[in-house]
N, CA, C and O atoms as a GROMACS GRO file, in nm:
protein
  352
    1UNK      N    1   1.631   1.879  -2.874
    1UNK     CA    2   1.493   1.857  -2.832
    1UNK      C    3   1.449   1.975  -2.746
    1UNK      O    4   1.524   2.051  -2.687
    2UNK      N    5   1.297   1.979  -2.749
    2UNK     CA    6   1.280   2.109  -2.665
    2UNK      C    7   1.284   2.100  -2.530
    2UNK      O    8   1.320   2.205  -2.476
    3UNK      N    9   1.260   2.010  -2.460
    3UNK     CA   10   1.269   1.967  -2.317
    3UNK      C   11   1.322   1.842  -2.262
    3UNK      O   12   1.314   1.730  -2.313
    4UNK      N   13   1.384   1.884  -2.133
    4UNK     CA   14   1.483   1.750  -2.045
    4UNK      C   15   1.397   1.649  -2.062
    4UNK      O   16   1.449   1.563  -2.134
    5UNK      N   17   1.287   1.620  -2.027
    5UNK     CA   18   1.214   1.494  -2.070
    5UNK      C   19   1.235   1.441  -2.193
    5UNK      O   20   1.257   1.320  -2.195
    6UNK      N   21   1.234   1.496  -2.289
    6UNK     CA   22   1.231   1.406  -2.421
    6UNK      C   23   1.355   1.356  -2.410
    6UNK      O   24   1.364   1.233  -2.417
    7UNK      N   25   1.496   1.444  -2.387
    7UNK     CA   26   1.591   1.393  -2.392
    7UNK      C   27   1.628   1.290  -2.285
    7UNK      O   28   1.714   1.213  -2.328
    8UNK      N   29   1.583   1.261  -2.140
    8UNK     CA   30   1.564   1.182  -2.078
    8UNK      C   31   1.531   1.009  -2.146
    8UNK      O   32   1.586   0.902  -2.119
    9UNK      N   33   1.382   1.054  -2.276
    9UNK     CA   34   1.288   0.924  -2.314
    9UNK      C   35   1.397   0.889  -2.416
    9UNK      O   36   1.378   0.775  -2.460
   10UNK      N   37   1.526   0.959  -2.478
   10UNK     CA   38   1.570   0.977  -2.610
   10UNK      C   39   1.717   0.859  -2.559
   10UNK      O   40   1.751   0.755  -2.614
   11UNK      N   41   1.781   0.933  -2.426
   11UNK     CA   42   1.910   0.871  -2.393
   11UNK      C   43   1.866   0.737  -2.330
   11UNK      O   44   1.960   0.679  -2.275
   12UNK      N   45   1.754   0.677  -2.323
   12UNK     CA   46   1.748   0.522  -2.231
   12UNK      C   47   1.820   0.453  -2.337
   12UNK      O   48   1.837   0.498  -2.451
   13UNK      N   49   1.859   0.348  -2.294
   13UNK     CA   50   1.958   0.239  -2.417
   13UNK      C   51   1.851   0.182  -2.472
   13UNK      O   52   1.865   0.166  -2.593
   14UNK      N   53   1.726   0.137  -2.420
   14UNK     CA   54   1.603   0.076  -2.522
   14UNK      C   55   1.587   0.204  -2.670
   14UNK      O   56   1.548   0.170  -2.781
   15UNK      N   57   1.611   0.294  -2.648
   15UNK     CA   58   1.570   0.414  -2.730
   15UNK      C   59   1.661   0.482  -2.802
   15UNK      O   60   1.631   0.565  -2.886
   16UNK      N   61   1.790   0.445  -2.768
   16UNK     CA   62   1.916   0.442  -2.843
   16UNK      C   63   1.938   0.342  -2.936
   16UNK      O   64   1.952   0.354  -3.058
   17UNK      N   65   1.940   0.208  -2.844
   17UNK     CA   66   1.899   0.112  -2.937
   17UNK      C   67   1.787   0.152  -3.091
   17UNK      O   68   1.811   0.158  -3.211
   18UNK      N   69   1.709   0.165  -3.040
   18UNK     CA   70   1.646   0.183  -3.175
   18UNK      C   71   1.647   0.295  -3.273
   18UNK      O   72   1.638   0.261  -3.390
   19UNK      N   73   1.652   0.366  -3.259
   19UNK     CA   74   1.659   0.497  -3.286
   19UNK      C   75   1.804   0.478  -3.422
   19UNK      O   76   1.796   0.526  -3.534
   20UNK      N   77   1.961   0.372  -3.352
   20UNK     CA   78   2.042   0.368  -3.417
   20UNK      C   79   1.981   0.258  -3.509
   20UNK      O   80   2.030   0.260  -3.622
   21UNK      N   81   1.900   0.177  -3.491
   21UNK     CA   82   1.848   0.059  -3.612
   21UNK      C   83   1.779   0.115  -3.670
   21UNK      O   84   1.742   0.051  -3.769
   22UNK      N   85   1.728   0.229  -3.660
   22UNK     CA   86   1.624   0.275  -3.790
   22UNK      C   87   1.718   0.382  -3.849
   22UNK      O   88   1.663   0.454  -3.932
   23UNK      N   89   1.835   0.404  -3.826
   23UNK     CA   90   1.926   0.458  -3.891
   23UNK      C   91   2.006   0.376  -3.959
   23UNK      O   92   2.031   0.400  -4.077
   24UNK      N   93   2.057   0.275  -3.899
   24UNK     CA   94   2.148   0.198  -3.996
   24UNK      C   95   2.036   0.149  -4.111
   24UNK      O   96   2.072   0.137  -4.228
   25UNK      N   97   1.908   0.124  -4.072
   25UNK     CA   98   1.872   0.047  -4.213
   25UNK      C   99   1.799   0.165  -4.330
   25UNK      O  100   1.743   0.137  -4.436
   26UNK      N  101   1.816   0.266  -4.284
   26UNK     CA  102   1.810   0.373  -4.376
   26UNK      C  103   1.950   0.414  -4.417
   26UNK      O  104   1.968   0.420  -4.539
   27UNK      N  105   2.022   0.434  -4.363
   27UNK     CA  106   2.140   0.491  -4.418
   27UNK      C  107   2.285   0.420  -4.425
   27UNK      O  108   2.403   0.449  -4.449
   28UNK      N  109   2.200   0.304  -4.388
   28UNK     CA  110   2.375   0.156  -4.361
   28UNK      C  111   2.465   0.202  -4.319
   28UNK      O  112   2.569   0.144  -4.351
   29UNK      N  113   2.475   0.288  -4.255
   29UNK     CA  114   2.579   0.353  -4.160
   29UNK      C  115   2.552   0.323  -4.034
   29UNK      O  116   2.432   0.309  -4.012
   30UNK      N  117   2.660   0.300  -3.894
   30UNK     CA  118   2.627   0.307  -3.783
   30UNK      C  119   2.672   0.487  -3.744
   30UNK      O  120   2.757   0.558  -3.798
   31UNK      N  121   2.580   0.519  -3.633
   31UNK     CA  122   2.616   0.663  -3.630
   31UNK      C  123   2.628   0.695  -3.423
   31UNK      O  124   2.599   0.610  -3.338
   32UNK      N  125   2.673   0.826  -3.397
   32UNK     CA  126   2.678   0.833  -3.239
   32UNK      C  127   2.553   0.931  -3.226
   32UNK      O  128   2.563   1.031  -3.296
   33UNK      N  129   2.438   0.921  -3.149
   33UNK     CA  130   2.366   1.001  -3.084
   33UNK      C  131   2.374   1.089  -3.015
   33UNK      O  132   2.373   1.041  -2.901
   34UNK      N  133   2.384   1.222  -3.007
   34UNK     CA  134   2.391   1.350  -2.910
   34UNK      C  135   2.258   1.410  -2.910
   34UNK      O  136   2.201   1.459  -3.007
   35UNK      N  137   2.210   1.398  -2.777
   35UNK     CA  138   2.142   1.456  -2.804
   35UNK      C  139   2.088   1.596  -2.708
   35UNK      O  140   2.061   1.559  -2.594
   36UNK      N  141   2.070   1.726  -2.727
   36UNK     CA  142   2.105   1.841  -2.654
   36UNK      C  143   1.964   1.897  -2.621
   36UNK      O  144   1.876   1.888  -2.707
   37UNK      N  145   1.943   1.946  -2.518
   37UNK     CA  146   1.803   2.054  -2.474
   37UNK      C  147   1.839   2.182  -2.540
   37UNK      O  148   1.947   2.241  -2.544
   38UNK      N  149   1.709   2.214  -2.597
   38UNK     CA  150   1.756   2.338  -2.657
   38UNK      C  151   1.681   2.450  -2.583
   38UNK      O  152   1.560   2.458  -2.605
   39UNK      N  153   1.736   2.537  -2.498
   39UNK     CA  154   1.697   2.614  -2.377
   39UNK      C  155   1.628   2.731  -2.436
   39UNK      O  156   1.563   2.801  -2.359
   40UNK      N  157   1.631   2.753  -2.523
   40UNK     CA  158   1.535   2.873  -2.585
   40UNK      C  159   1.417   2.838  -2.618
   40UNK      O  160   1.350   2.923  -2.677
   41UNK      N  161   1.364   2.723  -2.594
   41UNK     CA  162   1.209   2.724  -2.602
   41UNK      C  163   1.171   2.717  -2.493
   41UNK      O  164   1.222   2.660  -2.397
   42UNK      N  165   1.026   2.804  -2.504
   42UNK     CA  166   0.931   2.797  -2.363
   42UNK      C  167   0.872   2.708  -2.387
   42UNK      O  168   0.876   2.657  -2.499
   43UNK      N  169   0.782   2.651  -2.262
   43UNK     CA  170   0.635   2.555  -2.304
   43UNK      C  171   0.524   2.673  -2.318
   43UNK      O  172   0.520   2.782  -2.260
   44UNK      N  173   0.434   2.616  -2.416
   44UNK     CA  174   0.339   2.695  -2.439
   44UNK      C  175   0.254   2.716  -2.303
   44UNK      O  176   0.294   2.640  -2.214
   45UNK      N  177   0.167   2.783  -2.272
   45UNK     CA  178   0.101   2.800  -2.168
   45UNK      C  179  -0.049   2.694  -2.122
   45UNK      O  180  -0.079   2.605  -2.201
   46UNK      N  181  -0.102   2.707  -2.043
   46UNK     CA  182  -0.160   2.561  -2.052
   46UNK      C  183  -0.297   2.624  -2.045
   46UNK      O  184  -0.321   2.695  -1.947
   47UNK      N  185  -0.387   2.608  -2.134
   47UNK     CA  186  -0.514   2.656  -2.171
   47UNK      C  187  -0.641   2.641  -2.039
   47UNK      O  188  -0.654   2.530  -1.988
   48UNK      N  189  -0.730   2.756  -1.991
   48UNK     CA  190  -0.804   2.712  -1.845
   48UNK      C  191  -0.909   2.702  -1.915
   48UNK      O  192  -0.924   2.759  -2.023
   49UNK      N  193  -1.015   2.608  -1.844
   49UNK     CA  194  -1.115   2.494  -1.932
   49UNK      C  195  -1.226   2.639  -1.958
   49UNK      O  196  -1.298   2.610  -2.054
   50UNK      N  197  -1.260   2.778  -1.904
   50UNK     CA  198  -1.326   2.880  -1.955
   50UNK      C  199  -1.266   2.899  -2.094
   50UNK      O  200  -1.341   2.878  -2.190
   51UNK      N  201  -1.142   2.936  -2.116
   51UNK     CA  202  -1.095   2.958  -2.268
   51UNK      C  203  -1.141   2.866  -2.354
   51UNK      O  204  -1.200   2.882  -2.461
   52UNK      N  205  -1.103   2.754  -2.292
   52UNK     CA  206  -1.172   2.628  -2.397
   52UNK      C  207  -1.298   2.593  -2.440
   52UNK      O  208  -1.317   2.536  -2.547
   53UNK      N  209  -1.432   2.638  -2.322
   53UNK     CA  210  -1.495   2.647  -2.312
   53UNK      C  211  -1.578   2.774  -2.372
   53UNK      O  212  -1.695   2.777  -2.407
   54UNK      N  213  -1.514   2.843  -2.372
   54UNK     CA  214  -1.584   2.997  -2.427
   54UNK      C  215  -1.579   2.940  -2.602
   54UNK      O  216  -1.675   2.964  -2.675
   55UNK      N  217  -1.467   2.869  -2.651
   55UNK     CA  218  -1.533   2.876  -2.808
   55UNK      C  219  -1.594   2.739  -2.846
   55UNK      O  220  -1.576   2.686  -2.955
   56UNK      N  221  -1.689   2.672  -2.718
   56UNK     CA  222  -1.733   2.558  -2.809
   56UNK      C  223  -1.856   2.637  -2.842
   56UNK      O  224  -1.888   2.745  -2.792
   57UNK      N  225  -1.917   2.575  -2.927
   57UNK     CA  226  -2.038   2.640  -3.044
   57UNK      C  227  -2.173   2.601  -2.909
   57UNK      O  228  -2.166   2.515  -2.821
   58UNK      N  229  -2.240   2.659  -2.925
   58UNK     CA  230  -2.385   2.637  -2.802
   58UNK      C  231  -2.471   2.616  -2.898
   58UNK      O  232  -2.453   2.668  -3.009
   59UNK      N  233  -2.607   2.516  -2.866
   59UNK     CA  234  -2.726   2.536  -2.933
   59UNK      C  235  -2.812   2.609  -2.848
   59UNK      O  236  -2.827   2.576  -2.731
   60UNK      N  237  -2.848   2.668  -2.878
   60UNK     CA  238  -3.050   2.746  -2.794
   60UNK      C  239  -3.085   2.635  -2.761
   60UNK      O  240  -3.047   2.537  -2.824
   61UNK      N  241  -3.182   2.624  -2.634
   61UNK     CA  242  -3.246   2.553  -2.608
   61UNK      C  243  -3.354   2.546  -2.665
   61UNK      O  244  -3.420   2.447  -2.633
   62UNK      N  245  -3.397   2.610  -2.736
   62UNK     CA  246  -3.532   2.641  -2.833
   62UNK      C  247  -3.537   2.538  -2.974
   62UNK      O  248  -3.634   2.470  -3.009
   63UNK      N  249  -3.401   2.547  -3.044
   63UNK     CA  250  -3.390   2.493  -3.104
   63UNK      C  251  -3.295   2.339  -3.081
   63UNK      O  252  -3.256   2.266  -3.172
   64UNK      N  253  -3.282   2.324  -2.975
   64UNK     CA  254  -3.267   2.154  -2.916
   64UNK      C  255  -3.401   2.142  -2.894
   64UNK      O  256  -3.438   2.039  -2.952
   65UNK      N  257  -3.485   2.193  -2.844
   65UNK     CA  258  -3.613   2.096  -2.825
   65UNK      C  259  -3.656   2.081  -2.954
   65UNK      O  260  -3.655   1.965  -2.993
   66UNK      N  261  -3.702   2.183  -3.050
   66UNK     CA  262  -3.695   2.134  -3.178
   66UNK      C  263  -3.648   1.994  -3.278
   66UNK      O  264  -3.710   1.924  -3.357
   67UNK      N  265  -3.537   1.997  -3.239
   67UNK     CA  266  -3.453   1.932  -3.305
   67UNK      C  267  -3.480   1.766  -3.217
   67UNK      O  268  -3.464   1.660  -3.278
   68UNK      N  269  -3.516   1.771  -3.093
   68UNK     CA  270  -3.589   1.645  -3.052
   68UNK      C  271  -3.700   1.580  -3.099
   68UNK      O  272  -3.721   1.461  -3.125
   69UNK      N  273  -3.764   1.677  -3.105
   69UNK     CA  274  -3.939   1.724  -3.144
   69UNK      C  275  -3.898   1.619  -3.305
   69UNK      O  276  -3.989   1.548  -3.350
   70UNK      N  277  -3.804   1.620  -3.355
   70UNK     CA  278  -3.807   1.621  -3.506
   70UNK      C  279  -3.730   1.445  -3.490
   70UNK      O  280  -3.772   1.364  -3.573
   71UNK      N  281  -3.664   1.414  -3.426
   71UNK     CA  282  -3.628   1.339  -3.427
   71UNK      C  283  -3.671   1.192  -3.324
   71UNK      O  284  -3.642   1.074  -3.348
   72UNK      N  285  -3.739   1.240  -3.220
   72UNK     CA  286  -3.827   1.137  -3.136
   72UNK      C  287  -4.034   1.172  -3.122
   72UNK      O  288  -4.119   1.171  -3.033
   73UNK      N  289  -4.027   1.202  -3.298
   73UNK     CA  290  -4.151   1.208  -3.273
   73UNK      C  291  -4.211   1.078  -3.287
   73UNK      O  292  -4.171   0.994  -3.367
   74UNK      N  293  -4.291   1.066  -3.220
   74UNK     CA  294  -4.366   0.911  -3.196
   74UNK      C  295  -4.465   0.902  -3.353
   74UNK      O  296  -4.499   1.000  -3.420
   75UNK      N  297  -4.487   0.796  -3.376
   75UNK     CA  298  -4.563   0.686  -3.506
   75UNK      C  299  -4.673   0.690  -3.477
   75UNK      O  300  -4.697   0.672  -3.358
   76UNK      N  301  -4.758   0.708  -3.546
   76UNK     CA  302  -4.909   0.736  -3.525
   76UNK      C  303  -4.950   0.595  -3.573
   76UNK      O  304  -4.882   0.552  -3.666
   77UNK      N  305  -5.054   0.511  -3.525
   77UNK     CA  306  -5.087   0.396  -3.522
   77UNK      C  307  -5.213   0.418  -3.569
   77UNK      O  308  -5.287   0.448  -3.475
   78UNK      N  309  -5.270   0.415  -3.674
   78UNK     CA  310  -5.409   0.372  -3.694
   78UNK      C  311  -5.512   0.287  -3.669
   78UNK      O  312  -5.632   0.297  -3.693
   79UNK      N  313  -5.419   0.162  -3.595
   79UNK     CA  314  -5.491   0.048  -3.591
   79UNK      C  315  -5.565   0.083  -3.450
   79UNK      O  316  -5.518   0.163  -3.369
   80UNK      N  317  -5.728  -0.011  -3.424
   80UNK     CA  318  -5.797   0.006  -3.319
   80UNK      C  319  -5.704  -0.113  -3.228
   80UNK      O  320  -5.648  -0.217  -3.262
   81UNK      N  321  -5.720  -0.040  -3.089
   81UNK     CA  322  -5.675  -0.123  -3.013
   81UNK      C  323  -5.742  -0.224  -2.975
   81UNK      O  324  -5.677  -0.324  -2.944
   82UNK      N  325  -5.852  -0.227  -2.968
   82UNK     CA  326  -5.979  -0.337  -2.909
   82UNK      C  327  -5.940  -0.426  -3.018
   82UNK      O  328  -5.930  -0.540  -2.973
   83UNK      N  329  -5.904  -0.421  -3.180
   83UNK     CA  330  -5.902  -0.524  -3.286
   83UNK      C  331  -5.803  -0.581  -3.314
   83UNK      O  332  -5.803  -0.683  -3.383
   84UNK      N  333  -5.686  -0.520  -3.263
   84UNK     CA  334  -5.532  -0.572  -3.206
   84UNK      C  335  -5.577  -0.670  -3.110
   84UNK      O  336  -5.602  -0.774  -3.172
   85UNK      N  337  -5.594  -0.680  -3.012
   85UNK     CA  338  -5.643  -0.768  -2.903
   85UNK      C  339  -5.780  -0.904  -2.898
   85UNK      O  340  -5.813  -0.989  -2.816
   86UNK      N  341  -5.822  -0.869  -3.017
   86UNK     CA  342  -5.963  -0.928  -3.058
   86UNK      C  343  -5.910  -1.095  -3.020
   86UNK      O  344  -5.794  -1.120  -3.053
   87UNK      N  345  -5.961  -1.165  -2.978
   87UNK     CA  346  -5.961  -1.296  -3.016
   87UNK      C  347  -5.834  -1.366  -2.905
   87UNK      O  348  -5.770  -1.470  -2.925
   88UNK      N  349  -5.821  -1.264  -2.776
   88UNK     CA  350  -5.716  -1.337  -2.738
   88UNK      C  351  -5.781  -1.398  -2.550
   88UNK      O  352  -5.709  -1.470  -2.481
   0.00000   0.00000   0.00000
């Protein structure tokens, strides 16, 4: 495994436990678990929210208002309002 943690989550007996039951019922064998850190991997480096941030896609504000403009344009009502109300 690449790091003491996994092998930590790997050696609990809940995780041994299972780990050997999804082996025996694949391979009907019982088997012994070793399991080793393998010290030649690094962790990758941990990304700062500018990097992450530098490639999300931007809209113009020109074309967000647009794109409002197009989508909350209000319903034009023909009807008179005085004849909506008539009779009440």
């Amino acid at each position: 495994v690449p790091f003491k943690f996994y092998k930590d989550q790997i050696d609990t007996p809940v995780s041994r436990e299972i780990i050997g039951k999804v082996i025996f019922d694949v391979l009907g064998t019982h088997c012994r678990l070793k399991c080793i850190v393998n010290e030649s991997v690094k962790p990758k480096l941990q990304s700062s929210a500018d990097v992450v941030l530098k490639n999300v896609p931007v809209i113009k504000k020109k074309e967000k208002v647009e794109e409002e403009k197009k989508t909350f344009a209000p319903r034009k009502v023909k009807a008179d309002v005085e004849a909506i109300f008539a009779g009440m």
